[in-house]
C-alpha positions as CSV (number, residue, x, y, z in Angstrom):
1,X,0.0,0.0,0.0
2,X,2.2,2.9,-1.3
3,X,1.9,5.9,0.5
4,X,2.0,9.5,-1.5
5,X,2.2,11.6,1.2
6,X,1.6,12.0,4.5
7,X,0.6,15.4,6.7
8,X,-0.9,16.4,9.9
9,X,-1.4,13.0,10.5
10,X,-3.5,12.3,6.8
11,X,-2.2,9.2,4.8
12,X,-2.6,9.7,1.5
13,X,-2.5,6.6,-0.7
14,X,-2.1,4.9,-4.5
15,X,-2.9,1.3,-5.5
16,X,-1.3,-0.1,-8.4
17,X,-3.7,-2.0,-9.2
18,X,-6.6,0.0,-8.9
19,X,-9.7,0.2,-11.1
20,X,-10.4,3.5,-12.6
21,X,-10.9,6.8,-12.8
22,X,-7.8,8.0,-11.5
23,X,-8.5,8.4,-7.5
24,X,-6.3,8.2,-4.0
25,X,-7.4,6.6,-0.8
26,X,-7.2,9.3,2.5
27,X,-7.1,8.6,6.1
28,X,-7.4,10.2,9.1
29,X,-7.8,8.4,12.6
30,X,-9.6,5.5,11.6
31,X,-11.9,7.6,9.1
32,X,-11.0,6.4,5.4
33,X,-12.0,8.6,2.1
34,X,-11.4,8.2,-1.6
35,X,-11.0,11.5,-3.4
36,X,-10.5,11.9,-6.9
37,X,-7.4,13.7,-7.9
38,X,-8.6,16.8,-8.1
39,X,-9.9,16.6,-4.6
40,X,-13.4,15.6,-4.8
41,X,-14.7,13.3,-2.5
42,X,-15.9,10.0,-4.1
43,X,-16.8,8.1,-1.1
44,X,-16.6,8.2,2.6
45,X,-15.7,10.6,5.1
46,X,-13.2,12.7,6.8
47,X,-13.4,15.1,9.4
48,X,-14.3,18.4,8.1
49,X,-11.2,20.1,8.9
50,X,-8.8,17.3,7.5
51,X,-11.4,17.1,4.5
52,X,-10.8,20.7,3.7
53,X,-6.9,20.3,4.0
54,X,-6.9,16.8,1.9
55,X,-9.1,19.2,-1.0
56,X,-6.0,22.0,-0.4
57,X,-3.7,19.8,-0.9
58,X,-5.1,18.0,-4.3
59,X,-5.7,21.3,-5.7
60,X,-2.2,22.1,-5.0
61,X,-0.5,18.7,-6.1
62,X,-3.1,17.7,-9.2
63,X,-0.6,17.8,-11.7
64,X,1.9,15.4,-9.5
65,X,-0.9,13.5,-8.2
66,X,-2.6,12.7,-12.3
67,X,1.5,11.8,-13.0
68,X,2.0,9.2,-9.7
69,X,-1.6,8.0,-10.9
70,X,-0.1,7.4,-14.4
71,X,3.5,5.9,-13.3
72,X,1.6,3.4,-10.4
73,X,-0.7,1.7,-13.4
74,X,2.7,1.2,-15.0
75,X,3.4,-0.9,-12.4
76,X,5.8,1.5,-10.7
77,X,5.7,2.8,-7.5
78,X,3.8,6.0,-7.1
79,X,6.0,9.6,-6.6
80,X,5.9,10.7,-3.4
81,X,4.4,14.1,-3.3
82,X,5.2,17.1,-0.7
83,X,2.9,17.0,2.4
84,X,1.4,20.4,3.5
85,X,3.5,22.2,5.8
């Protein structure tokens, strides 16, 4: 289970063998979330505040996060992306 980043205790993760349309799995505490790459939330839930930062951050990283998307169906492992700070 490769992990793209990681902040303010948020996992962000890519599965190589995923179905599509591109998407990362988010969690928080025991709360789990699938977000597309752009930051919309697909299914699940997250706390609002850790929602709002996990939208901040895909709308910050899309580009990186479509690209790690890309190379994991490859069959590589995903980038790692920059956490927020």
């Amino acid at each position: 289970m490769p992990i793209v980043s990681m902040f303010f205790g948020i996992i962000v993760r890519m599965y190589a063998d995923d179905h599509n349309s591109p998407h990362m799995h988010v969690e928080y505490q025991g709360s789990k979330a699938v977000y597309s790459l752009d930051g919309e939330l697909l299914s699940g839930e997250l706390p609002r505040k850790q929602h709002r930062l996990v939208q901040a951050w895909a709308a910050i990283h899309e580009e990186e996060l479509q690209a790690s998307w890309e190379v994991c169906h490859e069959g590589e492992q995903p980038m790692r992306i920059e956490p927020l700070r």
